[in-house]
LONUGU-58900 format. One line per 3 residues: number of its first residue (from 1); for each residue x, y, z of N, C-alpha, C. Coordinates in pm, 1 decimal, decimal comma. Layout:
NUM	X:Y:Z:X:Y:Z:X:Y:Z | ... .
This chain:
1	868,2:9,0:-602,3:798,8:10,7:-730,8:661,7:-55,0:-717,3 | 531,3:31,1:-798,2:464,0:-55,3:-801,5:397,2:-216,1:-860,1 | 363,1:-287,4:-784,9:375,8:-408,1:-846,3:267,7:-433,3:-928,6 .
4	184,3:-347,7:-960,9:106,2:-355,0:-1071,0:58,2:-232,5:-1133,8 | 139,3:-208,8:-1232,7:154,8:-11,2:-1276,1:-20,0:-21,9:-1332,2 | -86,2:74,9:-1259,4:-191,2:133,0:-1308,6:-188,5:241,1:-1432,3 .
7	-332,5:231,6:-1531,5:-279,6:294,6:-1647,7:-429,8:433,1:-1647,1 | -397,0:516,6:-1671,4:-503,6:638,4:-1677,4:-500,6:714,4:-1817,8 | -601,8:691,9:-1890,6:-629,0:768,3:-1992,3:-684,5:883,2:-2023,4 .
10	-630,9:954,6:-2073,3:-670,9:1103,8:-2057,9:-721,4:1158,6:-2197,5 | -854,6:1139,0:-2193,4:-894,5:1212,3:-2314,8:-898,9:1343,5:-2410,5 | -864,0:1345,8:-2538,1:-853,9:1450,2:-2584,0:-922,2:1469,3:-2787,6 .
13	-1029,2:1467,5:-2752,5:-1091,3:1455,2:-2883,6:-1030,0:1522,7:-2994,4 | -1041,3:1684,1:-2948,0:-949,7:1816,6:-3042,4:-833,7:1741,1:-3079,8 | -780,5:1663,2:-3071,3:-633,2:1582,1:-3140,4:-690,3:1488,8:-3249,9 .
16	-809,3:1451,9:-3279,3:-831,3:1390,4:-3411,5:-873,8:1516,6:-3516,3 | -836,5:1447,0:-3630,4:-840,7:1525,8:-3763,3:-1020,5:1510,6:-3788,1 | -1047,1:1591,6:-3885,6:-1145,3:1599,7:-3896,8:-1314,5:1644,2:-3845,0 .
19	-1417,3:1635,5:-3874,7:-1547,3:1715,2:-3801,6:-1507,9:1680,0:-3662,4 | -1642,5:1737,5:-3643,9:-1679,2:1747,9:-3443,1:-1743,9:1584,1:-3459,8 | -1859,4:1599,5:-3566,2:-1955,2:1439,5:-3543,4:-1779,0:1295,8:-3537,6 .
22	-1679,5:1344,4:-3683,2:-1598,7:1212,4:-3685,9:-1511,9:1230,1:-3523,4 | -1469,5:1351,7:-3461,3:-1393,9:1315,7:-3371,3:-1475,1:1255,9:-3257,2 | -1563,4:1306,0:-3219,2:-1676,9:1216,4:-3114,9:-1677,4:1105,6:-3145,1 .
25	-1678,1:1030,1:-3283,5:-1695,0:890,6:-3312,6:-1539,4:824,1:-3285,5 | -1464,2:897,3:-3308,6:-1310,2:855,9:-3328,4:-1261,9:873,7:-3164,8 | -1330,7:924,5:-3040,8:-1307,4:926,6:-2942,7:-1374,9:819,4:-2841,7 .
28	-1505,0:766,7:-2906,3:-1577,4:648,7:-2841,0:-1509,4:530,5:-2898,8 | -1458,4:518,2:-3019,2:-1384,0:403,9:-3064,1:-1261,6:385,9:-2954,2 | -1175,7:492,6:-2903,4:-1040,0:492,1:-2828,8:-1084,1:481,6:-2711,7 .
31	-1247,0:500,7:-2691,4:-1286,8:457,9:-2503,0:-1303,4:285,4:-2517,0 | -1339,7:227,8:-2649,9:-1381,4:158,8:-2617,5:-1256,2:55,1:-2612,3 | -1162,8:90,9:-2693,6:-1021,4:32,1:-2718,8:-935,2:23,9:-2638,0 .
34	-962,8:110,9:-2500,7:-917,5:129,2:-2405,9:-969,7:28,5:-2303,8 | -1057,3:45,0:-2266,9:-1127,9:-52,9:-2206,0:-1101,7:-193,6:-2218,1 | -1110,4:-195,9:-2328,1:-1126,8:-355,1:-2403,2:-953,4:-392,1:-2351,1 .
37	-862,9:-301,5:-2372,5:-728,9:-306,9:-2307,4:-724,1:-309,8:-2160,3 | -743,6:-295,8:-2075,1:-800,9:-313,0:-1971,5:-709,4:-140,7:-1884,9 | -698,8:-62,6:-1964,8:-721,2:59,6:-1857,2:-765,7:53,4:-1768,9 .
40	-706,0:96,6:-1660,5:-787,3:96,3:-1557,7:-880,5:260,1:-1512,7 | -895,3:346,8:-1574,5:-934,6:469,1:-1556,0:-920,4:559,9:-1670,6 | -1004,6:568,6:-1719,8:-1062,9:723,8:-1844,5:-1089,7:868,6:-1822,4 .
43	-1016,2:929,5:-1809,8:-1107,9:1070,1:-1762,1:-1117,6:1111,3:-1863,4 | -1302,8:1148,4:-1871,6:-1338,6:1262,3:-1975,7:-1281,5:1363,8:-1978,8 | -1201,8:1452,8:-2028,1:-1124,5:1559,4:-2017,4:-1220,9:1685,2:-2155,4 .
46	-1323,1:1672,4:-2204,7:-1329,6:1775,0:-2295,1:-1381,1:1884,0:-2249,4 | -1328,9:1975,0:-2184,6:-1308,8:2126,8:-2137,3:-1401,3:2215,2:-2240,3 | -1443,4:2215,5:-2382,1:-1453,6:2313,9:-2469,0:-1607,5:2290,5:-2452,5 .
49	-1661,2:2143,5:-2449,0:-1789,6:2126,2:-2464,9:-1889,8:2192,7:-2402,9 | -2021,5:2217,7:-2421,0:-2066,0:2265,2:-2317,8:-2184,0:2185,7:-2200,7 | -2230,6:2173,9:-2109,9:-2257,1:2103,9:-2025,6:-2371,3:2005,8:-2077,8 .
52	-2440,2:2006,5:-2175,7:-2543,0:1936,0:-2273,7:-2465,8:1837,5:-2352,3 | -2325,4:1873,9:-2428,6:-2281,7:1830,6:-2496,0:-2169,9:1688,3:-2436,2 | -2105,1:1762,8:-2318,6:-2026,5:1642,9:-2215,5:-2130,3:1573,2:-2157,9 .
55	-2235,1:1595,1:-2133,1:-2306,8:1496,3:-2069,5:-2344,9:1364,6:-2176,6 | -2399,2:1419,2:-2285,7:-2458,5:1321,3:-2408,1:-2341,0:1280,4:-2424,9 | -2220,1:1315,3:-2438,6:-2119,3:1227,4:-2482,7:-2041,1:1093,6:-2362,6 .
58	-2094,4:1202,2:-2237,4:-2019,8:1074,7:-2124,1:-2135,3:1005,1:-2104,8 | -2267,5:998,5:-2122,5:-2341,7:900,7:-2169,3:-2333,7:767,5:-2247,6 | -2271,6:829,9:-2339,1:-2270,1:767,5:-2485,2:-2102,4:638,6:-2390,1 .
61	-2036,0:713,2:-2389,3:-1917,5:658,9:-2255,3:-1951,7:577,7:-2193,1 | -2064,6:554,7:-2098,9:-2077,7:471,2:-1964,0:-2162,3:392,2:-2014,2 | -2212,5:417,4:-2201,1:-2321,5:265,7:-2218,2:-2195,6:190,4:-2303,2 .
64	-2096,6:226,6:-2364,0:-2008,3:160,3:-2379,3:-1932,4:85,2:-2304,1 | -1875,6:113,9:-2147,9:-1760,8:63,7:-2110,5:-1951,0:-52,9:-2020,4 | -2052,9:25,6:-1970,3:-2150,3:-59,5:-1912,0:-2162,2:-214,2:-2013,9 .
67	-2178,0:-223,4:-2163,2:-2161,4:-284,8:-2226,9:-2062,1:-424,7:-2252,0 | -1919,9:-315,1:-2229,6:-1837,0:-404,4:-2190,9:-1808,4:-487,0:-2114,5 | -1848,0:-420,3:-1973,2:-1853,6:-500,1:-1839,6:-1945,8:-597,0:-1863,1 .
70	-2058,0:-641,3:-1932,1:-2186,4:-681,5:-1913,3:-2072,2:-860,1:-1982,1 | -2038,7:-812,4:-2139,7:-1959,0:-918,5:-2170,1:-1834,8:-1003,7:-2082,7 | -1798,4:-906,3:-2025,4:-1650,2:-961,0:-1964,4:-1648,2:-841,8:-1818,6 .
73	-1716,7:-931,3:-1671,0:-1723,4:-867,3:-1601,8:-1574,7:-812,6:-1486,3 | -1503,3:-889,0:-1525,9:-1340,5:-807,2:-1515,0:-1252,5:-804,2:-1635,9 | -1188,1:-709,7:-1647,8:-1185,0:-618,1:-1566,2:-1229,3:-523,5:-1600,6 .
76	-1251,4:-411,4:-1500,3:-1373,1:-263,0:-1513,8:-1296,7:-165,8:-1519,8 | -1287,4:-120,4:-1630,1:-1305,8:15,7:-1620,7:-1340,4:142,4:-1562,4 | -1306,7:229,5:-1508,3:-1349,6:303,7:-1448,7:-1336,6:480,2:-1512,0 .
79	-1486,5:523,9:-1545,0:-1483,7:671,3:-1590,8:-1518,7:797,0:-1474,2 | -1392,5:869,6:-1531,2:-1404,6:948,6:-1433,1:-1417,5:1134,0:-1520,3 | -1512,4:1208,4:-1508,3:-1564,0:1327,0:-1566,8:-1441,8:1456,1:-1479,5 .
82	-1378,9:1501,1:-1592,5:-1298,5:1605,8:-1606,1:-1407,4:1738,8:-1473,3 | -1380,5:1747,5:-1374,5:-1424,5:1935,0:-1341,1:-1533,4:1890,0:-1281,3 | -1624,1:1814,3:-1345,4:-1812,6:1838,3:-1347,6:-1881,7:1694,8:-1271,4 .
85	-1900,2:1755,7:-1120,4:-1970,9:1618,1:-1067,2:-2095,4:1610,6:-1054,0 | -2144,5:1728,0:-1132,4:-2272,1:1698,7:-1180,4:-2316,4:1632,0:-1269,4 | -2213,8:1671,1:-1396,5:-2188,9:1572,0:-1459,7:-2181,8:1410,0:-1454,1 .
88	-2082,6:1406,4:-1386,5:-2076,8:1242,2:-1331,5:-2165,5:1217,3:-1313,2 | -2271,0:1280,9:-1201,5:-2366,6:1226,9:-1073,9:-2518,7:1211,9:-1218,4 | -2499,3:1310,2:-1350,3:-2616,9:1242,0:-1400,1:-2623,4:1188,1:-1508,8 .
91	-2454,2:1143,6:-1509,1:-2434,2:979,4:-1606,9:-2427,5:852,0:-1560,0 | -2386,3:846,8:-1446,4:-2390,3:768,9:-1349,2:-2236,1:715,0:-1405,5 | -2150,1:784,1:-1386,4:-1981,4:786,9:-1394,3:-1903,2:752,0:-1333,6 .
94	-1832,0:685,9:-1271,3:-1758,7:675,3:-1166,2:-1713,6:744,2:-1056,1 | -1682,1:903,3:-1103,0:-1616,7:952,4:-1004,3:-1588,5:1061,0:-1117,3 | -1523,1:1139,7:-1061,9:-1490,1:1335,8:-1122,5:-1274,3:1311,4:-1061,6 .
97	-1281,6:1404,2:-1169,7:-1112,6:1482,6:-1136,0:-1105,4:1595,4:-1112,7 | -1075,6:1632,4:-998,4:-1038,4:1757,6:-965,3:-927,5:1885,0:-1028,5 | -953,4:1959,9:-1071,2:-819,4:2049,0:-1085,5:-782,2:2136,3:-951,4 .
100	-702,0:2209,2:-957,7:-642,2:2277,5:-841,0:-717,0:2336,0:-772,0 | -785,8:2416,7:-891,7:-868,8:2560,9:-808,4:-1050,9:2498,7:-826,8 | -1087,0:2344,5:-852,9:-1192,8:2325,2:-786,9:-1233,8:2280,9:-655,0 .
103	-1357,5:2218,0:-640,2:-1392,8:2223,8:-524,6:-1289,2:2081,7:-410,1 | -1303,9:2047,3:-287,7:-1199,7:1961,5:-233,8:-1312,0:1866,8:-268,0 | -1211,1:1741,0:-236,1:-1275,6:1562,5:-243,8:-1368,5:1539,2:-154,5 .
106	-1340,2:1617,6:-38,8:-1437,6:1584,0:67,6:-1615,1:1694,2:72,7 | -1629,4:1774,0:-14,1:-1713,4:1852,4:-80,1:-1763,5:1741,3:-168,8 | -1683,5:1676,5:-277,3:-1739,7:1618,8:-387,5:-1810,4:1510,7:-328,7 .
109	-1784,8:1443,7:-221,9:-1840,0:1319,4:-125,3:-1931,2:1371,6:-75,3 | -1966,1:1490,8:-0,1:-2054,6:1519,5:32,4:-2207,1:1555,8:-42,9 | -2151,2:1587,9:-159,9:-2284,7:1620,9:-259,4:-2264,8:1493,7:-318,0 .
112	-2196,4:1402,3:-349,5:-2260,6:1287,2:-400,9:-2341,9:1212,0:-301,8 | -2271,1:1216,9:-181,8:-2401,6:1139,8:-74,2:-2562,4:1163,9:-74,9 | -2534,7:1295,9:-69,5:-2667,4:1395,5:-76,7:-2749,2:1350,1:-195,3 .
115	-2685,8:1406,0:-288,7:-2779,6:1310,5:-432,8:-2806,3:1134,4:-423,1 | -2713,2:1089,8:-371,9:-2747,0:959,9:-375,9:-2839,3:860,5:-334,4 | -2873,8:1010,2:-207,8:-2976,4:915,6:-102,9:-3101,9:950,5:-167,0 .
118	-3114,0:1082,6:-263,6:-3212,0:1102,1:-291,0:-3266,1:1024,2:-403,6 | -3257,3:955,8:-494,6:-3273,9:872,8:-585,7:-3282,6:705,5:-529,1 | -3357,5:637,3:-612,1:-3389,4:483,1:-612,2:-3280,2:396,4:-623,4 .
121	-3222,5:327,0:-539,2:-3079,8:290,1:-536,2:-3074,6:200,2:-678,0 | -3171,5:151,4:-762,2:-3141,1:138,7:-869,9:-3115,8:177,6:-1005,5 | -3094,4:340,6:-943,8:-3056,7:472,2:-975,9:-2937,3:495,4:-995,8 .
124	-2877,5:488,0:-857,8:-2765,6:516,3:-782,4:-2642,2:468,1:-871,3 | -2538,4:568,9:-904,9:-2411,2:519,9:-1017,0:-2271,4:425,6:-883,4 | -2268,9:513,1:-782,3:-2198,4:430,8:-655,5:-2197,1:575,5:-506,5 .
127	-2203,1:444,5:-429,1:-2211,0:495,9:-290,4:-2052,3:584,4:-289,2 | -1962,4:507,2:-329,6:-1829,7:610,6:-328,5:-1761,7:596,6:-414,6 | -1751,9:754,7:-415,5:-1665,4:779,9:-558,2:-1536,8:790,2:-578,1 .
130	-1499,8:761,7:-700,3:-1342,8:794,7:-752,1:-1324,7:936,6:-771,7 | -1219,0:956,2:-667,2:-1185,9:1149,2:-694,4:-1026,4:1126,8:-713,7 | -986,7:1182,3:-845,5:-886,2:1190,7:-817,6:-825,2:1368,5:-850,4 .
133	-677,8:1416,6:-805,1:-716,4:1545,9:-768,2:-539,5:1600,9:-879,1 | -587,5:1713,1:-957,0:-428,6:1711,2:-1007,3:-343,1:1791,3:-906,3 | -180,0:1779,0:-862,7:-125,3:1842,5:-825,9:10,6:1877,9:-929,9 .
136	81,8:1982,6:-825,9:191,7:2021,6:-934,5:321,4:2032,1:-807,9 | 305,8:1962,8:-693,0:376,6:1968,6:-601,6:396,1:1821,9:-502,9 | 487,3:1794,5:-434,9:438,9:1731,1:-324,9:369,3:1770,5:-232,2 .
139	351,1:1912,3:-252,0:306,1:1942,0:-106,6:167,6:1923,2:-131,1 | 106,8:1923,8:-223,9:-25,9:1933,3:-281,0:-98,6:1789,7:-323,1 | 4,7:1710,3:-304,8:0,8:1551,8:-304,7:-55,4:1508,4:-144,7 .
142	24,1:1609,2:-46,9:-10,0:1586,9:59,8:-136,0:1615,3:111,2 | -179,9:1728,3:37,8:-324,9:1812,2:66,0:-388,0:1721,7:10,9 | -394,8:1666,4:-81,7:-488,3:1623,2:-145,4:-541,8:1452,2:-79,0 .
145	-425,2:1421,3:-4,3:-419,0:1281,9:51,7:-542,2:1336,3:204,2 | -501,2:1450,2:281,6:-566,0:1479,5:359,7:-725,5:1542,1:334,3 | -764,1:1545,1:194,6:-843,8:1597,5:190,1:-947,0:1487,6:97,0 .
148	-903,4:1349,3:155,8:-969,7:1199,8:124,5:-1016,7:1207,5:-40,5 | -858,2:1222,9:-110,7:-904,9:1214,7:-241,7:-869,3:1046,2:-284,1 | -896,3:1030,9:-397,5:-836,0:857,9:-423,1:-700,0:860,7:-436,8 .
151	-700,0:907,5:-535,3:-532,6:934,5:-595,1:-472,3:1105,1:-658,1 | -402,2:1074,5:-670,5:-345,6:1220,1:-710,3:-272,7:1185,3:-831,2 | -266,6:1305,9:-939,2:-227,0:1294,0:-1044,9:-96,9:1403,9:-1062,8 .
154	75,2:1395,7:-1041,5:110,2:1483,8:-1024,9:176,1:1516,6:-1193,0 | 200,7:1641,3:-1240,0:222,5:1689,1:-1338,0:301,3:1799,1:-1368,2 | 364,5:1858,7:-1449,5:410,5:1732,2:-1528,1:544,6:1672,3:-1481,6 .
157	599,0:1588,4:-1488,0:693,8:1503,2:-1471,4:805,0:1532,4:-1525,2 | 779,5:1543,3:-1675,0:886,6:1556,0:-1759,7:878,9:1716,5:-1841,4 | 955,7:1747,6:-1889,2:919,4:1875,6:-2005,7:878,9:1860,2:-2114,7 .
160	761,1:1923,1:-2129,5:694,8:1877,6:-2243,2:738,5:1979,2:-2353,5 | 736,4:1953,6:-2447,1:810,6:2011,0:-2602,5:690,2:2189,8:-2625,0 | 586,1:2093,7:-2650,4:455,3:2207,4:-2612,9:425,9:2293,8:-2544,1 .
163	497,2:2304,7:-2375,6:451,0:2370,9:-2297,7:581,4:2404,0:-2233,9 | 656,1:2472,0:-2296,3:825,7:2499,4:-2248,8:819,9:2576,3:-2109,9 | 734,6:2586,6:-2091,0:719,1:2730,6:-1952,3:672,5:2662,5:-1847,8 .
166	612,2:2568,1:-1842,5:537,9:2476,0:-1722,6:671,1:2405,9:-1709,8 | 730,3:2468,0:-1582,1:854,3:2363,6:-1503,7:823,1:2232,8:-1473,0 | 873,6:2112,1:-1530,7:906,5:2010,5:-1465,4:904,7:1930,9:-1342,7 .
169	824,6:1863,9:-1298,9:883,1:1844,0:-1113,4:1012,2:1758,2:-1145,2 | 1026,9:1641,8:-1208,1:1122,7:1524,2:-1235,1:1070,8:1490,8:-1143,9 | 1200,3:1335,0:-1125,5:1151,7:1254,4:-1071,3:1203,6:1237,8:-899,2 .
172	1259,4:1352,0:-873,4:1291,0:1320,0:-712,7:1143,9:1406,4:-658,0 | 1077,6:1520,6:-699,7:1021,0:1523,8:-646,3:884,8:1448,0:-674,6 | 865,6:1380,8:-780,2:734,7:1256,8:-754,4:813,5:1123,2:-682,6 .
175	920,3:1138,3:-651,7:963,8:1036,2:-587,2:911,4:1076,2:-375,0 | 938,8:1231,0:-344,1:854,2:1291,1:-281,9:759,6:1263,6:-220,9 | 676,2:1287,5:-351,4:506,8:1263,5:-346,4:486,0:1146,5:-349,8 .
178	551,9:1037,0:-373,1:501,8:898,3:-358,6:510,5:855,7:-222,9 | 567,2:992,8:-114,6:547,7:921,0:7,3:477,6:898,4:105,1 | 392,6:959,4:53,5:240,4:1024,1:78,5:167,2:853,4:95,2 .
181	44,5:814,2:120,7:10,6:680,8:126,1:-82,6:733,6:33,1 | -119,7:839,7:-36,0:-199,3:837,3:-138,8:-97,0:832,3:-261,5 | -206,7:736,0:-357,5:-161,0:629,7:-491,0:-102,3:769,5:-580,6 .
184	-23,7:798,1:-625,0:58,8:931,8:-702,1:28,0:853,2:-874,8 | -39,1:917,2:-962,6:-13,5:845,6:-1114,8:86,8:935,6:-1156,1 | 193,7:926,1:-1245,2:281,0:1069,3:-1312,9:249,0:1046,8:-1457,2 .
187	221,7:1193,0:-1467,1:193,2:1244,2:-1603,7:254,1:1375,5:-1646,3 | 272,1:1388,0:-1781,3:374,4:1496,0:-1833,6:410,6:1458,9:-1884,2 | 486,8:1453,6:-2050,2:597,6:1368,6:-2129,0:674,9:1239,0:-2078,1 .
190	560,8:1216,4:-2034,4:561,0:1004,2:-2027,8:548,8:924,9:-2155,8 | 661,6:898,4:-2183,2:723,5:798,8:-2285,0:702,4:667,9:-2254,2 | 743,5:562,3:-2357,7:759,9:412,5:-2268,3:845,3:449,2:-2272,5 .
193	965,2:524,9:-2337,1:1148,4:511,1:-2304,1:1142,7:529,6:-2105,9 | 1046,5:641,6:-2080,2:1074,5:671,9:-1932,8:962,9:619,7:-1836,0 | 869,1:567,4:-1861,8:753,8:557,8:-1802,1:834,6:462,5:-1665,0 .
196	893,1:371,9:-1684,9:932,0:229,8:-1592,8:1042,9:359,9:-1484,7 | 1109,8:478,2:-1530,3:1183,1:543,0:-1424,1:1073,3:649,1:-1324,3 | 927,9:670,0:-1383,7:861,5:690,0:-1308,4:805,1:594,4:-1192,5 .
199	752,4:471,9:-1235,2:761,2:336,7:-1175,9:895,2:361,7:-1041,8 | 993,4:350,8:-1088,7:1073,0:321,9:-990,5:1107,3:422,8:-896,2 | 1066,3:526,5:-883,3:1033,0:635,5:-794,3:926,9:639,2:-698,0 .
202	800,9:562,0:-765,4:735,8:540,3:-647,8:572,3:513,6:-736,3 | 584,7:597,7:-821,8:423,4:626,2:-857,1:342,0:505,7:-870,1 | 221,2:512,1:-841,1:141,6:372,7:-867,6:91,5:326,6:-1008,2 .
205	89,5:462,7:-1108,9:53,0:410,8:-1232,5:127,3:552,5:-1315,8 | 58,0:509,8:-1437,6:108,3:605,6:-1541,4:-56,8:678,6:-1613,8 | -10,5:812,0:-1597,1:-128,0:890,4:-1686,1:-111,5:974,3:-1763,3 .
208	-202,0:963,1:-1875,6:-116,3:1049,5:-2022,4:-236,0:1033,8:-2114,3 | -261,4:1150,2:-2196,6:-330,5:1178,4:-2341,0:-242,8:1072,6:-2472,7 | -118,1:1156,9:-2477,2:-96,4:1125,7:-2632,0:-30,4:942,4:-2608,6 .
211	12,6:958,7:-2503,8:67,9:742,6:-2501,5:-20,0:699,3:-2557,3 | -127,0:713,0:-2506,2:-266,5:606,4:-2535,5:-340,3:613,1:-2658,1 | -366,0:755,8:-2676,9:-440,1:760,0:-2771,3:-390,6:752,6:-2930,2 .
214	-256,3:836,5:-2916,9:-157,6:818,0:-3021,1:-86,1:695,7:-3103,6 | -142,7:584,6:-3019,8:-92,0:489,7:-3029,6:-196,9:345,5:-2999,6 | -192,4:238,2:-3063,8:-245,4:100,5:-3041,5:-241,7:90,8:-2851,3 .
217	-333,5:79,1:-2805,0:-340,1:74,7:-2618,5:-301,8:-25,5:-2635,7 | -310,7:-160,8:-2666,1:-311,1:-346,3:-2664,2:-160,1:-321,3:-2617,0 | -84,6:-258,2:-2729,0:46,9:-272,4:-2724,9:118,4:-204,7:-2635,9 .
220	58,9:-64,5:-2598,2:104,2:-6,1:-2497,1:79,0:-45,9:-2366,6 | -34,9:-105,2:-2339,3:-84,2:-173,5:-2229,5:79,1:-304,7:-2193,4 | 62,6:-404,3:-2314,3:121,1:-483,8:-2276,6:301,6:-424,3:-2256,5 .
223	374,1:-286,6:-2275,3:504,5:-269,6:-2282,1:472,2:-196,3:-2144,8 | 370,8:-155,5:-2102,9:384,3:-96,5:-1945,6:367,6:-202,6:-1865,6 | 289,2:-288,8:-1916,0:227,7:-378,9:-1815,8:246,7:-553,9:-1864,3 .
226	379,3:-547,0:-1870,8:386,0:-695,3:-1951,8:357,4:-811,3:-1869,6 | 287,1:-934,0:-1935,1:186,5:-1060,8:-1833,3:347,3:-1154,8:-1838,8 | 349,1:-1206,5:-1698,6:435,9:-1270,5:-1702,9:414,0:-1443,7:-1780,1 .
């Protein structure tokens, strides 16, 4: 088990009620609530936006959690941009998430180097980035370990109510993929009822939309991650 469950937040604006302007506002409030909880990782996840619109908003993102850090320099936060490492590379973001059918980790390292050298290192967002990569397999846990990603995000775990047709891995096969020396988060209908039987399979943290956002983080933070 891991001895200090890492927590990954997965953003999803389209789940608040109301305009585009209140959910953008109602989505920087839950970055910042997150943070302030000490998440350890945000991925921008808004897919619909278009490349003007995710950028101004993961902007708006990295002067918040930058903010935060400035007050209370641990612990950090770390944002990581859904698909787009262009994105990242001109918010100055942490790092990008891969989906299946984008480009590999060791591509995304390579064009961040490239950009990096080209700019004023007081420019520069970081020399190396956070990639983390989704899989839906162990075997793809394995690819992804060989293909120098950070962590892998395997999915889904559990059956989700919503998505009756996307099979399940459970937990022997993220138990599997945790054998990999790359860090496995599990996500999919992660409950707190089940989150601690993902834990004990192997995974290094827990990653999920509706835990976090659906809910007070302080409190969820402290029932995943209780201070002794």
């Amino acid at each position: 088990m891991a001895t200090r469950c890492l927590l990954y937040y997965i953003t999803d604006r389209t789940a608040f009620p109301g305009d585009e302007p209140c959910r953008r506002r109602r989505l920087l409030e839950k970055i910042a609530e997150a943070a302030s909880a000490e998440v350890d990782y945000i991925q921008l996840r808004e897919k619909d936006l278009s490349t003007r619109e995710l950028e101004s908003l993961a902007r708006e993102a990295v002067s918040i959690l930058t903010q935060l850090r400035t007050e209370n320099r641990e612990p950090r936060t770390a944002l990581l941009i859904n698909s787009r490492t262009d994105v990242a590379l001109a918010t100055g973001a942490d790092g990008v998430h891969l989906r299946s059918s984008d480009i590999s980790p060791q591509d995304v390292r390579a064009i961040w180097q490239k950009c990096e050298a080209s700019v004023p290192r007081h420019q520069a967002s970081t020399q190396s980035p956070l990639i983390t990569v989704s899989c839906h397999s162990p075997e793809e846990v394995t690819r992804a370990a060989e293909n120098k990603a950070t962590f892998a995000v395997l999915a889904p775990i559990f059956e989700k109510k919503d998505a009756p047709a996307m099979r399940a891995q459970g937990l022997l096969s993220l138990q599997r993929a945790c054998k990999t020396k790359l860090p496995v988060f599990a996500l999919g209908g992660i409950t707190l009822a089940n989150a601690r039987t993902c834990l004990e399979a192997g995974a290094a943290g827990i990653a999920a939309i509706r835990l976090f956002q659906d809910n007070d983080i302080a409190e969820v933070v402290q029932r995943l991650r209780p201070k002794s």
